[in-house]
N, C-alpha and C positions, 0 to 999 in steps of 0.2 A: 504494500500500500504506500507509495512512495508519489507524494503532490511534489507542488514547486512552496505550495506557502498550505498550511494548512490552520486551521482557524474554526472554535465552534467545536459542533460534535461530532462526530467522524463514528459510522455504524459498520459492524465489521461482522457480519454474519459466522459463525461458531456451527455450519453443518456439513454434512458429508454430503458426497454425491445425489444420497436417495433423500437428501430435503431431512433429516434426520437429525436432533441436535446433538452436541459432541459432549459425550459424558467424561468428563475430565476432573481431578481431585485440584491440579492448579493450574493457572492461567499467568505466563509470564510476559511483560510486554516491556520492548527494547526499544526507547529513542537511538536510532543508528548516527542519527547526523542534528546539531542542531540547525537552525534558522535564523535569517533576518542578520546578515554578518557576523555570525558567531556569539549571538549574544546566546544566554541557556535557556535549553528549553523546560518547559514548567506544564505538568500535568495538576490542576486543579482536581479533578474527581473524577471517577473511574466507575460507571453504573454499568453491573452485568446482572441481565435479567434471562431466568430459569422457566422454562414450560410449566404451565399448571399439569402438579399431579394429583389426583386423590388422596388424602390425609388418611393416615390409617387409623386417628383417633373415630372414624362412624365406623370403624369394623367391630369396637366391642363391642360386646354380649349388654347391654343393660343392666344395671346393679337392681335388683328384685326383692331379696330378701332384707331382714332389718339387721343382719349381721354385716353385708355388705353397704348400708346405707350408712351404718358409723362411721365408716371409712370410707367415703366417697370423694369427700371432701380435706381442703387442707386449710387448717383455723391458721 
């Protein structure tokens, strides 16, 4: 991804071939050259957004009984 002046927010799609997003534990990103005569270059904020998945907290079972109901919660 290599502009002449770059400026603003710059979107960098994270998939494979089949439109698939890329499951990765890290994500590392290298300024190779600064800009603007050599002054430095400055990343303010860095948002990376994940596909919606289904939460597995609706897969419990329901707490039903009053043994599990003392314990349901955290005081």
């Amino acid at each position: 991804m290599l502009k002449q002046y770059l400026c603003g927010w710059i979107h960098v799609p994270l998939t494979d071939n089949h439109k698939k997003p890329t499951r990765t534990f890290m994500i590392q990103i290298a300024v190779l050259a600064n800009h603007h005569n050599g002054r430095d270059t400055h990343m303010r904020q860095i948002k990376i957004y994940t596909p919606v998945e289904e939460s597995s907290i609706g897969k419990f079972p329901r707490c039903t009984t009053i043994d599990f109901m003392m314990y349901r919660s955290i005081r």
